[in-house]
N, C-alpha and C positions, 0 to 999 in steps of 0.2 A: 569468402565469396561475396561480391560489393550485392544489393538490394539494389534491384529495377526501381525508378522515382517514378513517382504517378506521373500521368500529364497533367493532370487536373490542377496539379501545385504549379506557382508561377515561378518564374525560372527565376526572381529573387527567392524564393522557396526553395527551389530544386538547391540553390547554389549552397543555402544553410544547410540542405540535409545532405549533402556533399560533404561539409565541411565540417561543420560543427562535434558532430556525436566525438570523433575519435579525438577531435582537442578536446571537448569536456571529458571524457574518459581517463584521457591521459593526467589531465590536470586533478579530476577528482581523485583518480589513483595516488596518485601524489601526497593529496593534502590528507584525504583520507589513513594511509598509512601513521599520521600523526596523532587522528583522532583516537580517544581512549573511553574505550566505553565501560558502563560502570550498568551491572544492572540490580532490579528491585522487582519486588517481586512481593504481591499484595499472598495473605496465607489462602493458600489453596491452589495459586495462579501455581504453572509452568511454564517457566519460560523456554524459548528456545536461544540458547547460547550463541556466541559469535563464533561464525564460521562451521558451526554443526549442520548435520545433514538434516534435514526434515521428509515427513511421511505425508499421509495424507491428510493434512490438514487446511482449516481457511486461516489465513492471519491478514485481519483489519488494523489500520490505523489512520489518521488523518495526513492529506493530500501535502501538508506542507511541510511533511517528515520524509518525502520523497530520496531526497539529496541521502543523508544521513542512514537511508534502510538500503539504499542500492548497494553501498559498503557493509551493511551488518549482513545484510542476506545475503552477499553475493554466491556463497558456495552450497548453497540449500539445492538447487536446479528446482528451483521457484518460479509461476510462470501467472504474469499481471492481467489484469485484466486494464488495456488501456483504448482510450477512444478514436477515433478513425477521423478525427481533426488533423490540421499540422504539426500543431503540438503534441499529439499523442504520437504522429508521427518517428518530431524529432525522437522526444523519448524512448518512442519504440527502441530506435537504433541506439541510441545511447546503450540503456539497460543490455541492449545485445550482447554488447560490449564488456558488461559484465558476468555475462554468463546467465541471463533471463529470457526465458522464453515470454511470448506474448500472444495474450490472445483480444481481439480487437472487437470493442464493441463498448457501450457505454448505458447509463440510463436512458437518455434520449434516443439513442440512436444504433440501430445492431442490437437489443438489448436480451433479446431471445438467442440471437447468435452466439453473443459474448458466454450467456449464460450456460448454454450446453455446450461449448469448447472449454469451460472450465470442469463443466459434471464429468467431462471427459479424463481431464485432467488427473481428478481428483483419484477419478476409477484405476487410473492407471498406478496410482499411487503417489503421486507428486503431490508438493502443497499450492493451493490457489492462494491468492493474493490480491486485497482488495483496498484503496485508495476510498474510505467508505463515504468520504464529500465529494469527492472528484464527479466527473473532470470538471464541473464548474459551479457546485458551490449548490446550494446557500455552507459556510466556513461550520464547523461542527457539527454537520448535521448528518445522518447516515440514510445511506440510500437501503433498500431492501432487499438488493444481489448477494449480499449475504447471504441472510437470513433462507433466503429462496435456494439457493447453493445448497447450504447445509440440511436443509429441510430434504432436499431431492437425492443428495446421498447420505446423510447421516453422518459424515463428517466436522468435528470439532470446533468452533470458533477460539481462534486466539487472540485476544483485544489489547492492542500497547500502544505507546507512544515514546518518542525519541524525543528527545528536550535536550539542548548541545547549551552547557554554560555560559558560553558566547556566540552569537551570531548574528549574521545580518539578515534583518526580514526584506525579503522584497515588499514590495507597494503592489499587490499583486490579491485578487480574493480570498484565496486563503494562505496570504503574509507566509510565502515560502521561506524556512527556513537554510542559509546555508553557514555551514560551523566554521567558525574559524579555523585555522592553523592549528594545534597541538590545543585544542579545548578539549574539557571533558564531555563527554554526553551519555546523560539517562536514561536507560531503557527503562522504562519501567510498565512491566505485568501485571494483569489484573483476573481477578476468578470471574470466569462466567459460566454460571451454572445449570447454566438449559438451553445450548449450542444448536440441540437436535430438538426437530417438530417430529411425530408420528405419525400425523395425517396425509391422506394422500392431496397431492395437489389440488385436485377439483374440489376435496372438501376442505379444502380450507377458508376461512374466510378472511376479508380484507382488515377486519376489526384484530383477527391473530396474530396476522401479518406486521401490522403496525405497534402492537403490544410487546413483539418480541424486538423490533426495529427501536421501538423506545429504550426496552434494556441495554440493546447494544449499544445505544449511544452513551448510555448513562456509564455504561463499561468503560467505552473509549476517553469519557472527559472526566472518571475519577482516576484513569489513568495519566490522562493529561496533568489533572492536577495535584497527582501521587507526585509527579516529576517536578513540578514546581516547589513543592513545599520542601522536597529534599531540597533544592538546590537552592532554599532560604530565598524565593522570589516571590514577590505577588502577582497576583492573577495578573491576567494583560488580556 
């Protein structure tokens, strides 16, 4: 069933979200089929395997691993938290495409929304899905929809990153990756050892909030850099 286009998007807009999702789909289906993922797995981490089903879980990672997780997750019934831009848009329909639900809202903007359509989520047993720099950056740094997530249902943090051997970065704030043709790509997991807060929302305070947002970053980019050093590269 096609998706109503806002009016609010210009009919050069309307025309791309028309057009575009089902040729990226078909094309990443494609090249995807090629890609070969290899994962790793820091002691204590679990990961979640390609093509396995997932529970109620949150799984974070960085905005620019987008391309390369739509393929690893696609059969989880995984549902994103994406923002109510054009480009979250597009993507919306994209990920549709692969079998991702969405629920629409951002730091900036919808962000109480976004946030209890995922506690929803979560409750119902599905895994949430969080882009932890998105939608626009500052590049490695993580916002605190997580943490707030996990805290409101008690549900688990899974912190990784996808690193494709070869690829082209866009010119883009956070240097989206897209893998090449038949390259390998790293998943690799990491332990994060205190997912869940016990306090109730009103007591928490904003100094917690940021102390646990600091671990998960710190999670997110020694995972990043777990995946570089296997694959013998330096930082970038």
């Amino acid at each position: 069933m096609s998706r109503e286009i806002s009016p609010r998007f210009t009919l050069g807009q309307r025309l791309v979200l028309a057009l575009a999702p089902r040729m990226v789909w078909a094309l990443v289906s494609i090249v995807g089929l090629t890609w070969r993922f290899e994962t790793i797995a820091e002691e204590g981490a679990t990961p979640l395997q390609h093509g396995a089903g997932a529970g109620a879980e949150i799984f974070c990672f960085w905005h620019q691993c987008v391309l390369p997780c739509a393929v690893y997750f696609r059969r989880t019934g995984a549902t994103i938290l994406i923002s109510r831009s054009f480009d979250g848009e597009l993507i919306t329909r994209i990920l549709a495409l692969f079998g991702y639900r969405a629920v629409r809202g951002s730091s900036s903007r919808g962000a109480r929304e976004g946030l209890l359509g995922l506690k929803s989520v979560i409750e119902a047993g599905r895994p949430a899905i969080f882009t932890a720099d998105g939608p626009r950056g500052p590049i490695y740094q993580t916002k605190t929809g997580p943490i707030k997530l996990a805290q409101r249902t008690g549900a688990r943090i899974g912190a990784f990153h996808l690193e494709p051997k070869h690829a082209w970065r866009v010119r883009s704030w956070d240097r989206f990756l897209v893998p090449w043709p038949f390259t390998r790509i790293v998943v690799s997991w990491v332990r994060w050892t205190e997912p869940t807060i016990d306090l109730a929302p009103a007591d928490l305070a904003e100094e917690q909030f940021e102390a646990k947002r600091e671990e998960l970053n710190a999670a997110l980019e020694r995972a990043r850099l777990r995946a570089y050093a296997h694959l013998g590269r330096a930082v970038e």
